[in-house]
N, C-alpha and C positions, 0 to 999 in steps of 0.2 A: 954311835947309832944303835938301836936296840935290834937285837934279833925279831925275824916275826915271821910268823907261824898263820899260816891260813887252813883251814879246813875245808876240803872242798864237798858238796852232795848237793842233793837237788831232791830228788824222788822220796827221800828218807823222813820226808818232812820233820815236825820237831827236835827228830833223832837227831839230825845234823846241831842242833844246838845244846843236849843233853852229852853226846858225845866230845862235843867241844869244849863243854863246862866239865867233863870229867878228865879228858887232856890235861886243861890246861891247872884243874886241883893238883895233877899229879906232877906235874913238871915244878909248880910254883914251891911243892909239899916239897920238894929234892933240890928246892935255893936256886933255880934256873931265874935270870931275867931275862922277859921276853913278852911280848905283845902277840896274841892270839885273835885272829877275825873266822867270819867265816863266809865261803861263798854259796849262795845258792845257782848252782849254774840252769837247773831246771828253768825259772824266772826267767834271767839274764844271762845267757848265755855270752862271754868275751873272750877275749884273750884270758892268756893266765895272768893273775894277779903277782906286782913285782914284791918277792917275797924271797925271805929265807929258805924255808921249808913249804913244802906243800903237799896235806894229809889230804890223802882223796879217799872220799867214801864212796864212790863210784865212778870209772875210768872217763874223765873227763878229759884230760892232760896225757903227751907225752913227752917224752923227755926230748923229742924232736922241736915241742912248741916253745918251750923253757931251760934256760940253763939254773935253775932252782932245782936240787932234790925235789923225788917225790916218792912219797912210801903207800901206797896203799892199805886202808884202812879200813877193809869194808867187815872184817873180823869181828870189828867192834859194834857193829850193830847188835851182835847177837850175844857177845860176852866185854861187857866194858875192859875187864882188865885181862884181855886173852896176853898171853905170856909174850909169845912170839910177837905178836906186832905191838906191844908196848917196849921192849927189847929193843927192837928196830928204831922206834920213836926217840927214847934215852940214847942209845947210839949215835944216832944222827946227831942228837943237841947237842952231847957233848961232844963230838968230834968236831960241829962247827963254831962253838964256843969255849968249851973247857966243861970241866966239871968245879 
């Protein structure tokens, strides 16, 4: 079954899908397989999507509503490759995958 990664925002408009195309450049660049969606919860507000990992660009999710990691991501709107929360991101994959 393949790993999968959702990106969650809503308010970020386009951003939510530029930051998702930058994720998933970086993960695929470092030999990860893995399936990347993204939700817009502004829209369509639901439950969490059933998911490996779940990047949130804005506190949609807590860890009370899902048992799926979730890292928040909202660093990234303002610096694609901010250190810290790309760190966290590679972290998490490989620790739920391998490297």
């Amino acid at each position: 079954m393949e790993y999968q990664i959702v990106v969650v925002g809503g308010w970020c408009g386009n951003l939510l899908f530029i930051v998702a195309e930058h994720i998933k450049e970086r993960l695929q660049n470092a030999g990860f397989s893995f399936s990347l969606t993204t939700k817009n919860v502004w829209e369509n507000y639901s439950v969490p999507p059933a998911c490996d990992l779940i990047l949130q660009l804005m506190p949609a999710y807590s860890k009370q509503d899902t048992d799926s990691p979730i890292i928040n991501i909202r660093r990234l709107l303002v610096e694609r490759d901010d250190p810290e929360t790309m760190k966290l991101i590679f972290n998490q994959v490989k620790l739920d995958i391998g490297s």
